[in-house]
C-alpha positions in Angstrom: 175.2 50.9 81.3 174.1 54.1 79.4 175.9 57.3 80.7 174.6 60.5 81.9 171.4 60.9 80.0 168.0 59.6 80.7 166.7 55.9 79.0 164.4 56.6 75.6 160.8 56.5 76.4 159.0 53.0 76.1 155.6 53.3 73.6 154.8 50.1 74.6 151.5 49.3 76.1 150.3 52.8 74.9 149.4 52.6 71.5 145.7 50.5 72.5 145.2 53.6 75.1 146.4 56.3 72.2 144.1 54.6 69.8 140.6 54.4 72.0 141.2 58.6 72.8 141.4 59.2 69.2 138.3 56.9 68.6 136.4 58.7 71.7 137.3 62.2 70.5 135.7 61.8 66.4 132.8 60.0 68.7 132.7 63.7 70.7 133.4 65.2 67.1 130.3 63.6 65.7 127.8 64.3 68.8 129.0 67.8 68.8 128.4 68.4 65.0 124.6 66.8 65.3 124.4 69.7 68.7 125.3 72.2 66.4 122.8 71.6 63.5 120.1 70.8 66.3 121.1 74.0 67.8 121.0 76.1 64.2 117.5 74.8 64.3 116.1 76.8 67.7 116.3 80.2 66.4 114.2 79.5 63.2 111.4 77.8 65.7 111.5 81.1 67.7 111.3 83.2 64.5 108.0 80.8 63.6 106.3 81.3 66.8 106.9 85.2 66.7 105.0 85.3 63.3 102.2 82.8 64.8 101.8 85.4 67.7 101.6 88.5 64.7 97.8 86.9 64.0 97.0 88.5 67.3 97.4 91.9 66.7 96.1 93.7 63.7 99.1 95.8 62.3 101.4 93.1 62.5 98.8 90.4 60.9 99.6 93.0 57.6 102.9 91.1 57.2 102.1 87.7 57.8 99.6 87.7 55.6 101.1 89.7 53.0 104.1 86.6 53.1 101.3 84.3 53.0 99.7 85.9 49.5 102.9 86.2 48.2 104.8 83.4 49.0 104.6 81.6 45.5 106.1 84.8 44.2 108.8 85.2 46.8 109.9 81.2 45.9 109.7 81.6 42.3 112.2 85.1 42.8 114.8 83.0 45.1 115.1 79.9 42.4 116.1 82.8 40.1 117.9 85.1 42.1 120.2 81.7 43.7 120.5 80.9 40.4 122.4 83.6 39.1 123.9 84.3 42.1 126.0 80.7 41.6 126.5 81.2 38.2 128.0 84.3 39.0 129.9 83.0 42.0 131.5 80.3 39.7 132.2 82.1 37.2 134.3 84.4 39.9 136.2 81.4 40.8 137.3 80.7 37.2 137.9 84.5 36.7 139.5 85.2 39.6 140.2 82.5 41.5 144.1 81.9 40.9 144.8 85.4 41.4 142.7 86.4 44.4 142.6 84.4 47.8 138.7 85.8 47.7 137.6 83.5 45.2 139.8 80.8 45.5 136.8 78.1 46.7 133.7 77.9 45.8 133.0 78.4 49.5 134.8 81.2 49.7 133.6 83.0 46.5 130.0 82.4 48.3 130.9 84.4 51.2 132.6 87.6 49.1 130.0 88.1 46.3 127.4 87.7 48.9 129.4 90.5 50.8 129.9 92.2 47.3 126.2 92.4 47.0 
């Protein structure tokens, strides 16, 4: 007989119940990332429809169509303007990135020379 304290705990019998919650939960994982993305997706149909509904009033019809004449132009800019904006975020990760948390990622460089800017 063991004295005084209480008997070890028994895993036995648990490891098939441990293993189908953590199979369950990167299924919830997964259905929750795809809500996410879906969700991301909602705002930029409202932004859409608000311009749609600008055709119906004169002063506001100005900006639509102005982003309709110019949108070759405004593409062309972005392919340029992302593209220097990377190079310059990489290059602050190889400059910086040992010696400031900032720019230690990629990911992370993003987010301060966008804030930089």
């Amino acid at each position: 007989e063991a004295e005084g304290g209480p008997e070890p705990l028994s895993m036995e019998g648990h490891l098939p119940r441990v293993e189908a919650f953590y199979e369950s939960l990167e299924e919830v994982l997964v259905i929750e990332k795809y809500f996410r993305t879906t969700l991301c997706m909602y705002p930029m149909m409202v932004m859409m429809r608000l311009f749609k509904s600008f055709a119906a009033q004169a002063r506001l019809a100005v900006v639509t169509d102005t982003m309709v004449f110019a949108y070759q132009d405004l593409i062309h800019f972005f392919i340029v303007f992302f593209g220097v904006f990377f190079c310059l975020t990489l290059s602050s990760v190889l400059f910086f990135g040992q010696d400031l948390e900032e720019f230690g990622t990629i990911f992370r460089a993003t987010n301060t020379c966008f804030r930089m800017m």
